[in-house]
C-alpha positions, 0 to 999 in steps of 0.5 A, a space after each residue: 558567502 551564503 547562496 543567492 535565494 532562487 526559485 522557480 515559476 511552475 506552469 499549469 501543467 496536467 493535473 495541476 490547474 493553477 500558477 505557482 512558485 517554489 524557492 528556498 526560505 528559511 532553510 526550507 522549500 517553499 510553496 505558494 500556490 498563485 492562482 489559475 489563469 487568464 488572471 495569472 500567466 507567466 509574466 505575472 507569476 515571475 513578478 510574484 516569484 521576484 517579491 518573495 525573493 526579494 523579501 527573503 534576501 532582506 531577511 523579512 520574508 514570513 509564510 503568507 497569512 490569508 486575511 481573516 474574515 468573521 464567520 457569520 456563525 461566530 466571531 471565530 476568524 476562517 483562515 482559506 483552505 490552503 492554509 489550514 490544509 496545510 496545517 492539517 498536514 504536517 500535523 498529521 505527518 506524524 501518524 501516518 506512513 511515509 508512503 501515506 505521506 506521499 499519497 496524500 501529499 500528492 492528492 493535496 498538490 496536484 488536485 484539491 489545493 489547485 481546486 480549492 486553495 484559494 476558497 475560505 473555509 466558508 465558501 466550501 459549500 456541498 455544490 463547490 464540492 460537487 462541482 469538484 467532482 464534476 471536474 476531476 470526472 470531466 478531466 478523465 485522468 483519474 479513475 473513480 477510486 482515485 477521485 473517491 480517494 481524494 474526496 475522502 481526503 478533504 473529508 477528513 481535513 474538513 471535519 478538523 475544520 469543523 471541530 475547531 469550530 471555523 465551519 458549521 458543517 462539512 460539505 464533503 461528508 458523504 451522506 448515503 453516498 451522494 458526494 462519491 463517484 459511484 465506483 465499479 466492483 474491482 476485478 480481483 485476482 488470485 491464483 488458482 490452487 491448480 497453478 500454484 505450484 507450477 507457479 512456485 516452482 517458476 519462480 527465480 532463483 531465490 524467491 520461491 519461498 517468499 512466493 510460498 509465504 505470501 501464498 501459505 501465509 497470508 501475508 501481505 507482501 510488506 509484511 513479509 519482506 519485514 519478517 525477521 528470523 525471531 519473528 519465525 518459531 519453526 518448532 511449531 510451525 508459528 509465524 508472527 506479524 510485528 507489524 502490520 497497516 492495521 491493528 488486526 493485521 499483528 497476528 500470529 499465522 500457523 503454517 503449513 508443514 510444506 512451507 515450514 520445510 522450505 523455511 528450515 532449508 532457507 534457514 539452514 543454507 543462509 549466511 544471516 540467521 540472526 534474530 534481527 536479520 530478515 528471513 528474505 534478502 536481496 543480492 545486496 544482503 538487505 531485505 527484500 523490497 515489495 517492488 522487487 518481489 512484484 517483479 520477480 512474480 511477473 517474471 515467474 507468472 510468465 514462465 509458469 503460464 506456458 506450462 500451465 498451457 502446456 499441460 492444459 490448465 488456464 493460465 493466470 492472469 497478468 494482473 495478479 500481483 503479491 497481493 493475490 497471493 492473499 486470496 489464493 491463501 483465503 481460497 486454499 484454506 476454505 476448501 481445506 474446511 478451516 473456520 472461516 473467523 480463524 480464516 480472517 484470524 490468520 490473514 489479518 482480516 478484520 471481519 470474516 465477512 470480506 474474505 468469505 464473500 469473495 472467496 468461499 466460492 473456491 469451495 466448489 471450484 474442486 468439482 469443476 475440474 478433471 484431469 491434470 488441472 484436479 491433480 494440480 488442485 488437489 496437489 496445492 491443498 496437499 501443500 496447504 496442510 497445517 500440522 500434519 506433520 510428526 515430531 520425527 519430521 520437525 526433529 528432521 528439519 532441525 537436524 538439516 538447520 543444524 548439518 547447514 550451520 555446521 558447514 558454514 562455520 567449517 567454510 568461515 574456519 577455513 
């Protein structure tokens, strides 16, 4: 016997403004928004939810259609927001991550279809989208950024609206600026090249090499947790990004000798070496997770700070995550006096404008140091160098891969 339909009434709550209901049909959950209240509450809702499972036990039940009006530019019949949202989205589901999926999926129920669900194309004027602004700010649960965020989001949306030609132009376009909350210079942070290797050597067991790639590197922390062994070439000291979030983000990477050595001494101690394997796995034998290198970071910025202040040098921030890594990357590299496009080159980034702005300033920090802390700095930049290295040392470095393959082979015979 097939499974009786059911469903559920979802209350404003939170961010969410506006009545809805959710139950299977078709073989997929369904979700209507209904509208906000005093003129729908919760008896209401529930004679909602009850029509529709009524018509899906009858076998009758199809998505709702919003009745078509004529647009006054045209005979072009305007579907409301909600629908066309939606079709926006799982057209768009095929181009984009999954976790660009959940974003915008999120954005969609929790903010703009609540506010605009049930507006026509053609009422979503620039002061409905103003006055959308005015209350995500008045609600105070979302940062600018986040409200920024989704204001770019129905931008996008609107502008297929008007290509299809169901709107003369979109109101969310933000001309100058002026359909944007104005946003504060975010805090960036990274690690100082006179706390790096305290940092590294800080780190748990077993992640000190991820920390040094991210930081030797450039890389950004899903990059490195999908590098695999044939995506290193220890030979020549080479790193290559298959995949990246953007197109300039594929790029080959030289390395520092320093981390070519941590990489031949992982190489030569780890049971999965194959082509497909990944160079950083977890307790379980999978790849390492951007979740749990954020972890294990904070964990190594907490044992590495009461060094730091031990030996006086000031202690990182507890904001820095994987990322920073990136910039500590851009920093050592500037001051070892590498050309700032092979910078950008390197790291992924698409102009050298970005990466030199914030970080060139790392330039004169080496002059503002003495003691302990210089030693430190000047340590890290000793970490840092690209191809100083001899044949006879990468000759070593196999010879160690070698010796460490051999015994793992002689432990699997016996």
């Amino acid at each position: 016997m097939a499974r009786p339909a059911t469903g559920t009434v979802v209350e404003p709550k939170g961010a969410r403004k506006s009545w809805a209901i959710r139950f299977r049909a078709n073989g997929k959950r369904q979700s209507v928004t209904l509208g906000r209240p005093p003129e729908w509450n919760r008896r209401r809702a529930e004679e909602a939810l009850a029509d529709e499972l009524a018509r899906v036990r009858a076998g009758v039940w199809e998505p709702p259609k919003p009745a078509p009006v004529t647009s006054p530019h045209g005979d072009v019949e305007i579907e409301d927001f909600h629908a066309f949202a939606e079709q926006w989205f799982e057209g768009k589901m095929p181009e984009i991550r999954p976790q660009t999926i959940d974003d915008y999926r999120g954005m969609l129920e929790l903010h703009l279809l609540p506010f605009f669900g049930r507006h026509l194309l053609a009422e979503l004027t620039i002061a409905e989208v103003d006055r959308y602004k005015t209350s995500k700010l008045r609600e105070g649960k979302l940062a600018a950024p986040q409200i920024n965020k989704s204001l770019r989001l129905l931008s996008q949306i609107l502008d297929v609206a008007v290509d299809y030609g169901l709107m003369p132009f979109n109101p969310a376009a933000s001309k100058g600026g002026r359909r944007r909350v104005k946003e504060l210079p975010p805090k960036r942070t990274w690690v100082e090249p006179e706390q790096l290797l305290t940092l590294f050597e800080s780190a748990p067991k077993g992640h000190r090499v991820i920390l040094a790639t991210l930081a030797g590197a450039g890389l950004r922390v899903g990059e490195a947790c999908a590098l695999q062994w044939r995506d290193l070439d220890l030979a020549t000291a080479t790193l290559t990004v298959q995949e990246s979030k953007t197109p300039s983000g594929r790029r080959e990477v030289d390395l520092p000798d320093a981390l070519v050595t941590e990489l031949w001494t992982l190489a030569a101690t780890s049971s999965m070496t194959a082509p497909d394997d990944p160079v950083f796995v977890g307790r379980r034998g999978t790849a390492q997770t951007p979740a749990n290198v954020s972890r294990r970071l904070k964990t190594a910025i907490t044992a590495a700070n009461k060094q730091l202040e031990a030996a006086g040098i000031s202690p990182m921030s507890e904001r820095v995550t994987p990322h920073s890594l990136r910039r500590t990357f851009a920093s050592l590299r500037y001051v070892l006096g590498d050309d700032p496009i092979t910078v950008a080159e390197q790291g992924g980034w698409a102009s050298p404008e970005f990466p030199m702005r914030i970080y060139a300033k790392a330039v004169k920090r080496r002059s503002k140091l003495d003691g302990g802390a210089l030693e430190q700095f000047d340590a890290a930049l000793e970490w840092a160098q690209i191809g100083t290295k001899s044949d006879s040392g990468a000759d070593a470095d196999a010879s160690k891969l070698d010796t460490g393959r051999s015994k793992r082979q002689a432990r699997a015979a016996n």
